[in-house]
N, C-alpha and C positions, 0 to 999 in steps of 0.2 A: 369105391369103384362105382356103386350108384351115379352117387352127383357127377359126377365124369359121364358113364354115360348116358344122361339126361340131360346132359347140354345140349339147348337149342342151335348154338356151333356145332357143326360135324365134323367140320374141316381140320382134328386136328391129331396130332400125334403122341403116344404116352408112353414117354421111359423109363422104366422103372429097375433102377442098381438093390439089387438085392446083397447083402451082407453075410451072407450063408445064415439065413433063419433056421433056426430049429421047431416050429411053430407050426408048419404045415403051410406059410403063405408064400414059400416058393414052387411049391408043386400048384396051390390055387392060380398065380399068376399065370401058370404055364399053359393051366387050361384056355385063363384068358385069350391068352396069346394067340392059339392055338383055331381059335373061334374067331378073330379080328387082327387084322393086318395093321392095324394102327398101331398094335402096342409093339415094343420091342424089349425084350427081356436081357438082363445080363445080372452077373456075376463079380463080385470083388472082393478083396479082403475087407475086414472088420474094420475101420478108418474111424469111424463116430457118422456125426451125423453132417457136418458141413464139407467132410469130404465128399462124400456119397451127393450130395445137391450138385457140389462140383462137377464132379462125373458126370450125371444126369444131365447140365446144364450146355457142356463141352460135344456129349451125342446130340444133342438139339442140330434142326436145320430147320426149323419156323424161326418166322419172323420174331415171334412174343413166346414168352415165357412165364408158367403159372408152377409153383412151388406149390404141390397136392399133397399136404403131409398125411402121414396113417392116420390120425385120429380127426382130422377137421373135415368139415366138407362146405359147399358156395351153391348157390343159388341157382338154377337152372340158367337164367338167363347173363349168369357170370360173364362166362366168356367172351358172348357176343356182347355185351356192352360194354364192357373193359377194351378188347380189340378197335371195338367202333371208336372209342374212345379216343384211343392213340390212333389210329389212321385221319382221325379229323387233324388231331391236335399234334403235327409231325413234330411241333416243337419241345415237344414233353417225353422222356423218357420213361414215365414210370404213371400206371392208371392206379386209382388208390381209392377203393371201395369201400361202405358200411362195414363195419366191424358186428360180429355175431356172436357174443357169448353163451358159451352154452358149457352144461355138467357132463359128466361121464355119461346120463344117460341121455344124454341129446335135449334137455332141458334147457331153453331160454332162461337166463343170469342178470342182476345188473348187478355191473361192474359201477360203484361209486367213482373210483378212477378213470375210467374210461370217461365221464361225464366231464370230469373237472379237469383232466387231463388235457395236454400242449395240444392237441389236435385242437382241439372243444373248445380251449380258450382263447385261442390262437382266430380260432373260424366266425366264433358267435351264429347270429342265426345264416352266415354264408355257406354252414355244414350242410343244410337243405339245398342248396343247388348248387350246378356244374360250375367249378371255379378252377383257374390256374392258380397254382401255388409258384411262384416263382424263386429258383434258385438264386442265393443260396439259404432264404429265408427258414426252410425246414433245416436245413443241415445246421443252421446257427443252432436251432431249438436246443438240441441236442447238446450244446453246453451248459445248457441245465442238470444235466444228469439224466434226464430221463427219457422215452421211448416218445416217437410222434409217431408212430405206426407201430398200432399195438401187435400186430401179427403179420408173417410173409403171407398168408395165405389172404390177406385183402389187398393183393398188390398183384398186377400185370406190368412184366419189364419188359426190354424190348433185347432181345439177346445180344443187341450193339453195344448196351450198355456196358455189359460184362468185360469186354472189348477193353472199354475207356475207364471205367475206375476200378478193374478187377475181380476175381470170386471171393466168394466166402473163407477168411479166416478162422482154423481153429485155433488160436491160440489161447482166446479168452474163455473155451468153453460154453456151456449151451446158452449166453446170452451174446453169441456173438454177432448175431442180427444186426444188432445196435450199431455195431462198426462198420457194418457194410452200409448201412441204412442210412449213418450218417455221413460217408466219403459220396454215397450217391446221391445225397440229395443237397450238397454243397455246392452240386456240379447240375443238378439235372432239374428239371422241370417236372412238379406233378401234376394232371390232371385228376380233380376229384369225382368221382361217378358216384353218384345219392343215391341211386335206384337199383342200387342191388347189392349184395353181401356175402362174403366170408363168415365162414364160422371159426370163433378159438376157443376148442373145447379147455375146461379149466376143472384138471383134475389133480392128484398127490401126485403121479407117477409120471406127467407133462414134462418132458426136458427141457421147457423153457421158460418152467416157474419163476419167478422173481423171489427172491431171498435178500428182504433188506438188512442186510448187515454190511461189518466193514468192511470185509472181503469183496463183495458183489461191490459196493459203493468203490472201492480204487482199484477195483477190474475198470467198471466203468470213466473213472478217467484217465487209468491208462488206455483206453479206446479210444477218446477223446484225443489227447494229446496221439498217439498213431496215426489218427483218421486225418487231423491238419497235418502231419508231416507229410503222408502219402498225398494231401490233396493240396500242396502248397503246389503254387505255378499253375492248376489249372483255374485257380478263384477269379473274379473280378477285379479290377480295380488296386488299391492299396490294401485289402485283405489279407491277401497275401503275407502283407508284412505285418497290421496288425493283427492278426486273429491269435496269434499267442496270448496278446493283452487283454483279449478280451474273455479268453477262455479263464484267464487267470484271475479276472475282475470277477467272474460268475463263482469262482471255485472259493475263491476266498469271499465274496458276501454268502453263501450260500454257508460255506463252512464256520463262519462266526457263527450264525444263527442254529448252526446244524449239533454243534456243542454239547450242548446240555452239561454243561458246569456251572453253570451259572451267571449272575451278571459281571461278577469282579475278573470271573476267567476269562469272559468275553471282552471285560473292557483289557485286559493284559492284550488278548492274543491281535485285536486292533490297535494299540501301540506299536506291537510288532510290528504288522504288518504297512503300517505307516512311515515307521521308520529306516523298511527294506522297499520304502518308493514303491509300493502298492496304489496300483490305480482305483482298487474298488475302496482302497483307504481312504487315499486324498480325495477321492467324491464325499464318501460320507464325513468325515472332518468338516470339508467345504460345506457341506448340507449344516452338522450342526452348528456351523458358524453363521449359517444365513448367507452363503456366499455360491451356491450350487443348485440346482432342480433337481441334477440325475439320477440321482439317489431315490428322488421321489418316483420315478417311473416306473410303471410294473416291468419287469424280467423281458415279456412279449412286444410293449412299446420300445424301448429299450434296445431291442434287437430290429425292430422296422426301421429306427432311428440309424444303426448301423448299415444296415444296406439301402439305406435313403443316402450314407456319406459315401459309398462308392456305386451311386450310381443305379439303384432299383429305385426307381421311385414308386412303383404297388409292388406289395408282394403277393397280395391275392387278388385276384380277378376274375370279376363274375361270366361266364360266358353268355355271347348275346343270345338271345331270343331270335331266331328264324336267320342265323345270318350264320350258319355253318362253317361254310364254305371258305368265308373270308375272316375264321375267326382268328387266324396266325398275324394278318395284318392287324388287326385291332388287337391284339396283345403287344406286337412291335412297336405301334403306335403311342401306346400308355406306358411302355417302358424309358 
């Protein structure tokens, strides 16, 4: 509640669905409430947790929307610069700020992953200033397997969004971020804001720990395969039709390597996978025959390359220096 109300924005409004606690923090909120007109209190059955966001999301009537989870908190000047953000940048759905690690007790963390991680390598030194990320450059990432936004709480949506690719699924359980994360930014434009930050506290009892095992690994592409089926028809270009191919190209180079049998299991399971007309096969065959490049490209060129064939030709773009106003047309312009 602090960071909430230490936002240099005043303007705004706070829903909070309570789950019938037993804890004492629905009688706390009530005082809240009680003292400021902004919050609005309710009541629902026990659903988990991405029902409850739903809920919250669906009583919203502002323009933007900011997921405040219980244990995170953002930066004073959050709000107002995320908002600023997307009201320049009408063509972006989603503002997508510093990530802030921190322990149970409010301790600054580095995360080694978050450094090396699709954001980071994806950005290089363009993570220091305001850049569009142009769809559907982030949502391809996500065929990797892994997270381009390490937490909802460094992200300002625009409640239109929700509109056009949907709420939050529980079906996957508490990583099901991913899935939303990735139908919406397949479709939607981000704006990145440098200068201000989210926190993702990282403790044992977090419901959205990462658990690398098999289970978690083909939760995540059944996400994957869902998020293109729900997002076929709104893509660009021939996407549409290929992104099965190419989702299948990543699952299978990724999954040779991912093994660990060894080299003779590996070299079997690439026969196979050559022989059932595997595209990320016949690349690599072609590469060791001396007949290919693609192979050579990292995962991140590889995918610019993809939405260079239907038609992105930047996916990231830096915004101008002192030209605000007109930044939608010089984004039009370079696309």
């Amino acid at each position: 509640m602090e960071s909430i109300y230490s936002q240099t924005l005043r303007d705004w409004e706070l829903i909070i669905v309570d789950d019938f606690s037993s804890d004492g923090a629905w009688e706390f909120f009530q005082k809240c409430q009680k003292s400021d007109s902004r919050i609005s209190l309710f009541r629902g059955p026990r659903k988990g947790l991405y029902p409850g966001w739903n809920d919250a999301i669906r009583r919203a009537r502002g323009e933007f929307i900011y997921i405040a989870t219980s244990d995170d908190t953002m930066s004073a000047d959050f709000l107002e610069k995320t908002v600023d953000a997307l009201s320049v940048h009408r063509d972006c759905e989603l503002a997508h700020a510093v990530i802030r690690p921190i322990d149970a007790e409010g301790n600054d963390i580095n995360l080694h992953y978050y450094h090396s991680g699709a954001f980071m390598a994806s950005s290089g030194d363009l993570c220091k200033f305001p850049h569009v990320r142009v769809a559907p450059f982030d949502g391809l990432m996500h065929l990797l397997g892994h997270t381009v936004y390490l937490s909802i709480t460094q992200l300002l949506m625009r409640r239109s969004l929700f509109q056009h690719v949907g709420y939050f699924s529980d079906r996957w359980g508490p990583i099901g971020d991913f899935h939303w994360a990735m139908r919406a930014t397949l479709v939607s434009n981000t704006i990145h804001v440098p200068d201000t930050w989210g926190s993702w506290r990282i403790h044992s009892s977090q419901a959205t720990t990462e658990r690398k095992s098999d289970d978690h690994q083909k939760r995540i592409q059944m996400m994957i395969d869902d998020a293109i089926q729900v997002s076929r028809g709104k893509l660009p270009g021939d996407l549409n039709t290929c992104i099965d191919r190419w989702a299948d190209y990543f699952l299978v180079k990724h999954g040779w390597w991912n093994t660990g049998e060894g080299r003779l299991a590996r070299l079997r399971l690439i026969v196979h996978d050559f022989l059932s007309g595997s595209l990320a096969a016949r690349h690599y065959v072609a590469h060791k025959l001396g007949f290919g490049r693609m192979w050579e490209m990292n995962d991140i060129d590889l995918i610019r390359s993809i939405c260079a064939s239907v038609g992105i030709k930047e996916t990231l773009i830096k915004c101008p220096k002192g030209n605000r106003d007109q930044s939608q047309d010089f984004i039009a312009e370079r696309r």
